[in-house]
TIDREN-519115 format. One record per residue (C-alpha): residue in three letters; chain; x, z, y. Coordinates in nm, 3 decimals. Layout:
# residues N
+-----+---+---------+---------+---------+
:   r : c :       u :       w :       v :
+-----+---+---------+---------+---------+
: ALA : A :       X :       Z :       Y :
...
+-----+---+---------+---------+---------+
This chain:
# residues 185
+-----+---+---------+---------+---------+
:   r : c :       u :       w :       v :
+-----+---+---------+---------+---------+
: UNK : A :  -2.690 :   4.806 :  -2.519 :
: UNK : A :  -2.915 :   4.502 :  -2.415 :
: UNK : A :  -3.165 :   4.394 :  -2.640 :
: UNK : A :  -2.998 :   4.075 :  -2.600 :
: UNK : A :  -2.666 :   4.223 :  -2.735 :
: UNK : A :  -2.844 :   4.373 :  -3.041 :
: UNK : A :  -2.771 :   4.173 :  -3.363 :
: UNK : A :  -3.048 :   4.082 :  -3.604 :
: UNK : A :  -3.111 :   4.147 :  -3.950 :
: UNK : A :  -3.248 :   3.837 :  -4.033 :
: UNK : A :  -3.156 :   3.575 :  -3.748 :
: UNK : A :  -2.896 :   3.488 :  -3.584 :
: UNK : A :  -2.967 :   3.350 :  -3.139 :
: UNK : A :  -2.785 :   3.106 :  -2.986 :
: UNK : A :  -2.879 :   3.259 :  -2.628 :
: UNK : A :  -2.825 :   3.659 :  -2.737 :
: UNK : A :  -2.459 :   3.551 :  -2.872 :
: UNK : A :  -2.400 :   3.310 :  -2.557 :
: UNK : A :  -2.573 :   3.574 :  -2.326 :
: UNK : A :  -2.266 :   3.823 :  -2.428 :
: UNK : A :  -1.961 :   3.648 :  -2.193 :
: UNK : A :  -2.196 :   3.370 :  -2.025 :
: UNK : A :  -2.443 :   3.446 :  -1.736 :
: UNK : A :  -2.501 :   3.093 :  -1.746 :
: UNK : A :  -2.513 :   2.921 :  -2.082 :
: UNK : A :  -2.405 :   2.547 :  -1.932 :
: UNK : A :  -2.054 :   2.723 :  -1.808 :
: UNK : A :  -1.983 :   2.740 :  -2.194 :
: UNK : A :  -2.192 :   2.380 :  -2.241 :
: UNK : A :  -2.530 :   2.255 :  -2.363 :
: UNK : A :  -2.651 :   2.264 :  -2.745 :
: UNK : A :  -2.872 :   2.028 :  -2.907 :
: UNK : A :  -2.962 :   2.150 :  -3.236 :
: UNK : A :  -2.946 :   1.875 :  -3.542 :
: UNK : A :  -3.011 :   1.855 :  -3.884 :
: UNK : A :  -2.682 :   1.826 :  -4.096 :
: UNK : A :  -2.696 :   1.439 :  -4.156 :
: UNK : A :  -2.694 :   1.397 :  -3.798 :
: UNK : A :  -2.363 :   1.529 :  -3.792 :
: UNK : A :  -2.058 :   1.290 :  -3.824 :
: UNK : A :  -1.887 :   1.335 :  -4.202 :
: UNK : A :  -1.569 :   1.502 :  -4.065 :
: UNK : A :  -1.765 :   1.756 :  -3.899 :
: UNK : A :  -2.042 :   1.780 :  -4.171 :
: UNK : A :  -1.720 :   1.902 :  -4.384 :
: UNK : A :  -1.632 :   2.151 :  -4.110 :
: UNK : A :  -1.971 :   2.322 :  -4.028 :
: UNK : A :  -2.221 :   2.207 :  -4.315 :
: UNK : A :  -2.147 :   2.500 :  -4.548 :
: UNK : A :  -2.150 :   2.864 :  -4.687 :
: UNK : A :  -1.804 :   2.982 :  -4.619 :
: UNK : A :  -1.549 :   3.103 :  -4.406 :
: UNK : A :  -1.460 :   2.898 :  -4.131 :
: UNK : A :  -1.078 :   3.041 :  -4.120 :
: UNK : A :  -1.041 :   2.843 :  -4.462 :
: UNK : A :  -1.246 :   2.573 :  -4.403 :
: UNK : A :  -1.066 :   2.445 :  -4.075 :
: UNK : A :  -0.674 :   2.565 :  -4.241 :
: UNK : A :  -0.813 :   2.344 :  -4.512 :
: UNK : A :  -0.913 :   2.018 :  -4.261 :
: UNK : A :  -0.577 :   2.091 :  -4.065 :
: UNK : A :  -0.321 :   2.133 :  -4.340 :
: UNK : A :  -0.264 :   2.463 :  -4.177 :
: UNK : A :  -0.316 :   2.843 :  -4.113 :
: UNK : A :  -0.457 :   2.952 :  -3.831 :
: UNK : A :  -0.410 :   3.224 :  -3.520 :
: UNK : A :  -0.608 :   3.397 :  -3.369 :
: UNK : A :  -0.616 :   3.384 :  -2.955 :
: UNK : A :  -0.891 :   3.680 :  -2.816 :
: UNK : A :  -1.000 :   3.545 :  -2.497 :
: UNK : A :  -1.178 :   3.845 :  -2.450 :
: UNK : A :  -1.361 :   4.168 :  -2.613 :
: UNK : A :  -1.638 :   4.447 :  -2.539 :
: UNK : A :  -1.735 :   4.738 :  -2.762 :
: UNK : A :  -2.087 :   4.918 :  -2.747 :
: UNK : A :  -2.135 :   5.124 :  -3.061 :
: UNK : A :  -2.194 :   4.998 :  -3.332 :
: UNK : A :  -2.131 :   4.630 :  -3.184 :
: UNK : A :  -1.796 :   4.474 :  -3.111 :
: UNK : A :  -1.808 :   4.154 :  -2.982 :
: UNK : A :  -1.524 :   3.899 :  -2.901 :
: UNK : A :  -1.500 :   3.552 :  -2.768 :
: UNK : A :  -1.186 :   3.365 :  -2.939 :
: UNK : A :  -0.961 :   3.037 :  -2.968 :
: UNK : A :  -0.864 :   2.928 :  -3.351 :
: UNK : A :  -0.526 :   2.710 :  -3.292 :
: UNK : A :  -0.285 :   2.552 :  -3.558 :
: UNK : A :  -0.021 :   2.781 :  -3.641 :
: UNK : A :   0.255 :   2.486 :  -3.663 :
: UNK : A :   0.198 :   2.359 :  -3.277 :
: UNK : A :  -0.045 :   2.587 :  -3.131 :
: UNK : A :  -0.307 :   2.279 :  -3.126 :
: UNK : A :  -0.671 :   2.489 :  -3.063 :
: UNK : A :  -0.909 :   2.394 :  -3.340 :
: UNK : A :  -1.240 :   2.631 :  -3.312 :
: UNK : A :  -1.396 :   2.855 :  -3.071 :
: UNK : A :  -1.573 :   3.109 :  -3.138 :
: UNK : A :  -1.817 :   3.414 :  -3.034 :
: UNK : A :  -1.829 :   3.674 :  -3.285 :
: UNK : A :  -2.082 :   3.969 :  -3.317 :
: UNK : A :  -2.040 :   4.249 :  -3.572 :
: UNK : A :  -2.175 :   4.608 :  -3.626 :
: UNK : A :  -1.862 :   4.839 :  -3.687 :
: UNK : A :  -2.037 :   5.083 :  -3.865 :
: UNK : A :  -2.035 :   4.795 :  -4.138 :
: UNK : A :  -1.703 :   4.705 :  -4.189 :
: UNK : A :  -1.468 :   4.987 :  -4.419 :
: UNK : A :  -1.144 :   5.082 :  -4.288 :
: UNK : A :  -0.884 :   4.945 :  -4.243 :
: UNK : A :  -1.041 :   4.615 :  -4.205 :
: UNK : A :  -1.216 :   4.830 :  -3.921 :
: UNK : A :  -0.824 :   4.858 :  -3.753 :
: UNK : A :  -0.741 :   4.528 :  -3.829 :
: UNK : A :  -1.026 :   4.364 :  -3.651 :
: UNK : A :  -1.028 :   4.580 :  -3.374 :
: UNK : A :  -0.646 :   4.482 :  -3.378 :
: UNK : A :  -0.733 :   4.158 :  -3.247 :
: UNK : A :  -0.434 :   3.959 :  -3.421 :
: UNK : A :  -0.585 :   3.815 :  -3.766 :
: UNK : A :  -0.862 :   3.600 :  -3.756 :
: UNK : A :  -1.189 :   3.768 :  -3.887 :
: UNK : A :  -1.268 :   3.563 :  -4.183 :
: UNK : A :  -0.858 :   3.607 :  -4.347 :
: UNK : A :  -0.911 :   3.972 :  -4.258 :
: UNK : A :  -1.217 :   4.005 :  -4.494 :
: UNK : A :  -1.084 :   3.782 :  -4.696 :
: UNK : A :  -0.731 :   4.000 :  -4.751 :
: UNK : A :  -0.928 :   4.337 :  -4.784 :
: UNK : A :  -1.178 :   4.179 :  -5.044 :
: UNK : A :  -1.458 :   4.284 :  -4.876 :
: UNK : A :  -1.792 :   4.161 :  -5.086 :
: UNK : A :  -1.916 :   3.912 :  -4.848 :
: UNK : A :  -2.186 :   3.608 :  -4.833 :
: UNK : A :  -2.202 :   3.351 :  -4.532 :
: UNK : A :  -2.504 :   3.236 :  -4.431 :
: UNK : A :  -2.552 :   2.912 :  -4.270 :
: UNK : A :  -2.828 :   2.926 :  -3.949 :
: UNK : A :  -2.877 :   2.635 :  -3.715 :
: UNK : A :  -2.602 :   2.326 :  -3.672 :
: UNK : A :  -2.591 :   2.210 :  -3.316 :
: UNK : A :  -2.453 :   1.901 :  -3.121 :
: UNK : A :  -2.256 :   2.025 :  -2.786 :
: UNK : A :  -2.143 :   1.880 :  -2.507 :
: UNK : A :  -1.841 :   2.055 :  -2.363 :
: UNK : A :  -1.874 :   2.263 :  -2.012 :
: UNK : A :  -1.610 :   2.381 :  -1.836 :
: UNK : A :  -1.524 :   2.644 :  -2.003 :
: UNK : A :  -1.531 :   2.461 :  -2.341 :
: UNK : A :  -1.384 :   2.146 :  -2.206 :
: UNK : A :  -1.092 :   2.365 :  -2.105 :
: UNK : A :  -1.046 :   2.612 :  -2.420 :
: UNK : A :  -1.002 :   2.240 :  -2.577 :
: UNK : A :  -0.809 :   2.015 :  -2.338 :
: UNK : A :  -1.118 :   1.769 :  -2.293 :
: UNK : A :  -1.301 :   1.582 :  -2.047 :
: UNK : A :  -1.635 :   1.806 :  -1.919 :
: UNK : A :  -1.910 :   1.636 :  -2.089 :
: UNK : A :  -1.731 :   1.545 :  -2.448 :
: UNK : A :  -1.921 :   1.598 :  -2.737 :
: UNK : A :  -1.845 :   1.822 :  -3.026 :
: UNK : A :  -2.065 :   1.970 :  -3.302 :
: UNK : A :  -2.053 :   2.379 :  -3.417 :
: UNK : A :  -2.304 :   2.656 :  -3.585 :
: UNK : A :  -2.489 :   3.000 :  -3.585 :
: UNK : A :  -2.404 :   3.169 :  -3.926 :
: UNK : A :  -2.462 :   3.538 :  -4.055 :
: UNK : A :  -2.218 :   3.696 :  -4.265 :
: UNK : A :  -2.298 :   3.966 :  -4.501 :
: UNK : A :  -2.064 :   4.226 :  -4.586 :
: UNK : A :  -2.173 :   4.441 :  -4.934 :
: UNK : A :  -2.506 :   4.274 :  -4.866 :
: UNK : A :  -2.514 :   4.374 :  -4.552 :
: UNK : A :  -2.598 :   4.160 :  -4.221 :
: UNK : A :  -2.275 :   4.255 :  -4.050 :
: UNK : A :  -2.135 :   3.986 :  -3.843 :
: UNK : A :  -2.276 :   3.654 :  -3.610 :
: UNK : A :  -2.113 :   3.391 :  -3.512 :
: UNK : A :  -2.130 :   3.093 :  -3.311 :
: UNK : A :  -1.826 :   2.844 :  -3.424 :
: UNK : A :  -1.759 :   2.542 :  -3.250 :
: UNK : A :  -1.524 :   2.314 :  -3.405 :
: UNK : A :  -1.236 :   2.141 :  -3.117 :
: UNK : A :  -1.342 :   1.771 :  -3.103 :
: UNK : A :  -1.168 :   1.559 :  -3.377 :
: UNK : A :  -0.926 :   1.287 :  -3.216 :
+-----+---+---------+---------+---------+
């Protein structure tokens, strides 16, 4: 696998996690990174913290979530996939998502279940009560390519905030993630 494909113990790259399903970064859109009170407060609560996003955003919407793969690659020990988050009560896309994780990390069956591709991540190491820690990395502001600006029904160009994080499974660095929160209207 690409060194840019390799996950890091201790860091967690915009451009290695983008660099998985984007040739060119500004089809996705363009990140400015920001300190956390540059962020608005409803998006402070959404990205400004230690935990899983699956319960933060079910939390902000009132709702659970699904799970929509837009795609998925496997190179072992990596699978990687590139997802939606949408409301479960009207399908309304809330999050998207790239997500890196080293198999070889992750016990069975939460193993199956991920690799299922029908639970989001975070309520599937939730349910299995797998010992895990999030870390926080960078918080970014983004303006919405075309790719994003379709994934969320928005005008190219609309700005929306999201994060790197690291999440540690049994004290492990298992899983990356870049999380982009669907602009709040």
């Amino acid at each position: 696998m690409p060194e840019s494909s390799k996950a890091s113990s201790n860091n967690v790259s915009l451009k290695s996690l983008l660099a998985i399903f984007y040739a060119e970064q500004s089809d996705l859109a363009t990140f400015e990174q920001m300190s956390a009170d540059r962020l608005p407060p409803s998006y402070q609560r959404l990205l400004n913290h230690s935990s899983h996003m699956t319960v933060t955003v079910e939390d902000f919407y009132q709702d659970t979530v699904d799970v929509s793969v837009l795609q998925s690659q496997s190179s072992n020990p990596y699978y990687c996939r590139e997802i939606l988050l949408s409301t479960h009560r009207d399908g309304k896309v809330v999050q998207y998502g790239i997500v890196r994780l080293k198999l070889d990390l992750i016990s069975e069956p939460a193993r199956s279940e991920i690799l299922g591709e029908s639970k989001p991540l975070g309520r599937v190491l939730i349910d299995r009560q797998i010992l895990r820690e999030v870390e926080l990395f960078d918080l970014f502001g983004i303006a919405c390519g075309p790719k994003l600006a379709e994934f969320f029904g928005v005008p190219q160009g609309t700005w929306t905030y999201g994060r790197t994080a690291l999440i540690h499974c049994d004290h492990e660095p298992a899983i990356e993630l870049l999380e982009i929160v669907a602009p709040i209207r």
